[in-house]
C-alpha positions as CSV (number, residue, x, y, z in Angstrom):
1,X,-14.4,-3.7,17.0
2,X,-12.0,-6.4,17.9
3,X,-14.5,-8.0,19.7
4,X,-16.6,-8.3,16.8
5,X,-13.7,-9.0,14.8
6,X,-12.4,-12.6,17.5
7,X,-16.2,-13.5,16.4
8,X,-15.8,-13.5,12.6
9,X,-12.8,-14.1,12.0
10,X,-11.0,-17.5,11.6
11,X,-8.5,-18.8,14.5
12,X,-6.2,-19.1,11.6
13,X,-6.1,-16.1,10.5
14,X,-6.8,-14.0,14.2
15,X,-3.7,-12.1,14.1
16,X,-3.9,-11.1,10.4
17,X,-7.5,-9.5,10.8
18,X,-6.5,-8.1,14.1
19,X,-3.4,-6.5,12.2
20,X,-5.5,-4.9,9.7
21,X,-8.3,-3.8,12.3
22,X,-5.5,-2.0,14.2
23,X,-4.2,-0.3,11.4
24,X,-7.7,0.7,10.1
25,X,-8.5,2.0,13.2
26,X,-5.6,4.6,13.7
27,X,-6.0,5.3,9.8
28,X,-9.5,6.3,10.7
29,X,-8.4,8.3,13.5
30,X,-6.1,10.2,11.6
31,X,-8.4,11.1,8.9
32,X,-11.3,12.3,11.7
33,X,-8.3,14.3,13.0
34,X,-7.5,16.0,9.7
35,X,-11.4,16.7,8.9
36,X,-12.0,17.9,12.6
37,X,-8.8,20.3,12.5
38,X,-10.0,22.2,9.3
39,X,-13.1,22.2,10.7
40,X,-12.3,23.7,13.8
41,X,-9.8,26.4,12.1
42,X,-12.7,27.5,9.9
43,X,-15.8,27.2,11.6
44,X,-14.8,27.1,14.9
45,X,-14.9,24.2,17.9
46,X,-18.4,23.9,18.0
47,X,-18.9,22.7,14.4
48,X,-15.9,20.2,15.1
49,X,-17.6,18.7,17.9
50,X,-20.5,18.8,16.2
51,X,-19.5,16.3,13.4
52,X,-17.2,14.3,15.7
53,X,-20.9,13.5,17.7
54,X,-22.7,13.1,14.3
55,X,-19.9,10.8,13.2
56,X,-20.0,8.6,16.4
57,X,-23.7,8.5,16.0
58,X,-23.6,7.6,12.4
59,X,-20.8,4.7,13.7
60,X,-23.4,3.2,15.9
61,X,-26.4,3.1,13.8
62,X,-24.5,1.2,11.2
63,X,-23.0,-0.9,13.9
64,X,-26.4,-2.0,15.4
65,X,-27.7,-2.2,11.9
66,X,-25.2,-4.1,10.0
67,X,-24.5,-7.0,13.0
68,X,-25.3,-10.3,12.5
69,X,-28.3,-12.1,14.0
70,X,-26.3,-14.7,15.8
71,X,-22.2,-15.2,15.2
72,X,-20.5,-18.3,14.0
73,X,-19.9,-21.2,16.3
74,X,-21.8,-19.6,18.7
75,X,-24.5,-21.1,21.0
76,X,-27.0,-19.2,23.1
77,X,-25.8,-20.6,26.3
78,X,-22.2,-20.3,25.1
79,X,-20.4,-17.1,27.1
């Protein structure tokens, strides 16, 4: 994610985005916590896990699905 974000993101406003990316991210966390924990105290562990997997899963197919072709300012022989 903060890769992804250093890529799109304007040098000028770096630590801004990075801020925000941070924050979203243990926002995120917290809410996966709170739907995971009711889960798990009524259905049991199994269907916790269950949608923590189907959540990561769902993460990555609209990762590799929503990336651009190529990134800004970026060559093909750049690093």
């Amino acid at each position: 994610m903060f890769g992804l974000t250093e890529r799109v993101v304007p040098p000028a406003r770096l630590s801004e985005a990075m801020a925000f990316a941070t924050s979203a991210l243990v926002g995120g966390q917290a809410l996966a916590l709170a739907v995971t924990g009711r889960l798990a105290e009524s259905y049991g562990p199994a269907t916790a896990f269950g949608a923590a997997s189907l959540a990561a899963a769902l993460a990555c197919a609209i990762a590799l699905t929503a990336r651009p072709a190529s990134y800004p300012g970026r060559t093909a022989t750049s690093p």
